[in-house]
C-alpha positions in Angstrom: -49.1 73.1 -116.3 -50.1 69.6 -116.6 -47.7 66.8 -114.6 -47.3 63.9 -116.2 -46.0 62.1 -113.1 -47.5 59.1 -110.9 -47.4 57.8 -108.4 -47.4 54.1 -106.9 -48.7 53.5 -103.8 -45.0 52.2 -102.2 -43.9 56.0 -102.4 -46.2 57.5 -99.9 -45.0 57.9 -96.8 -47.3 57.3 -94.1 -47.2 57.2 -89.8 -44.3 59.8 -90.0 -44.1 61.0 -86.6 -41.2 63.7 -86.5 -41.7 66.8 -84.0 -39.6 69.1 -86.7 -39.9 70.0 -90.5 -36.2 69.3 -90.5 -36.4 66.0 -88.5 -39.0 65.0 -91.5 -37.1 66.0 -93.9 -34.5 64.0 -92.9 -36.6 61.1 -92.7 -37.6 61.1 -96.3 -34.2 62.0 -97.4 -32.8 58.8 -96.0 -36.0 57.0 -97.3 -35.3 58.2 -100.7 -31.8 57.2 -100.6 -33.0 53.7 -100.0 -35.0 53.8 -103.3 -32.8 56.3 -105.7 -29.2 56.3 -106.6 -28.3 59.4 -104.6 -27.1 59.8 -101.0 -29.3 61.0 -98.1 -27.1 64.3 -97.7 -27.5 65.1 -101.6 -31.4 64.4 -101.2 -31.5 66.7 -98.0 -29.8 69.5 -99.4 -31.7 69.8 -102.6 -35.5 69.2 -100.3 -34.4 72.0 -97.8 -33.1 74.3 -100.8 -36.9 73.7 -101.8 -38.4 74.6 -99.0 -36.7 77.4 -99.1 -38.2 78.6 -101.8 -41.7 77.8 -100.3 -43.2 75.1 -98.3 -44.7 71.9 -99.7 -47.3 71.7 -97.0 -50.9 70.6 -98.1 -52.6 71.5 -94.7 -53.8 69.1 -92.1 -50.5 67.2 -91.7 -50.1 66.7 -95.2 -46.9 67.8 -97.2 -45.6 66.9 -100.8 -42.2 67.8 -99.9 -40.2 67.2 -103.4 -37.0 68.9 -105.1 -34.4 68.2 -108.2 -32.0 66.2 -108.4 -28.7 66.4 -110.6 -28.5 62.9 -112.8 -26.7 60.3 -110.8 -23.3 59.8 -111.9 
């Protein structure tokens, strides 16, 4: 299945330094909200709801953590 997604440089997250998978998450989901038209709580729902269903990690500290959204009202 071919993505036809990109990516700019300004949304990689880099010098993330949280102890937790959940402290992280939150991290981004309050970066995101910054950036999106969605609140922090929305985007951390619907990124732990995807972890759930299997993690994002790449390996070596890397992670592509990423989830749906419902079309802001």
């Amino acid at each position: 299945m071919a993505s036809s997604i990109q990516f700019h440089p300004s949304d990689i997250c880099l010098g993330i330094t949280s102890k937790t998978k959940a402290a992280l998450l939150e991290a981004l989901a309050t970066e995101a909200s910054t950036r999106i038209e969605h609140s922090s709580d929305e985007i951390l729902k619907a990124l732990q709801g995807r972890e759930a269903l299997g993690s994002t990690a790449l390996g070596h500290g890397a992670a592509m953590p990423h989830a749906q959204l419902a079309e802001a009202a």
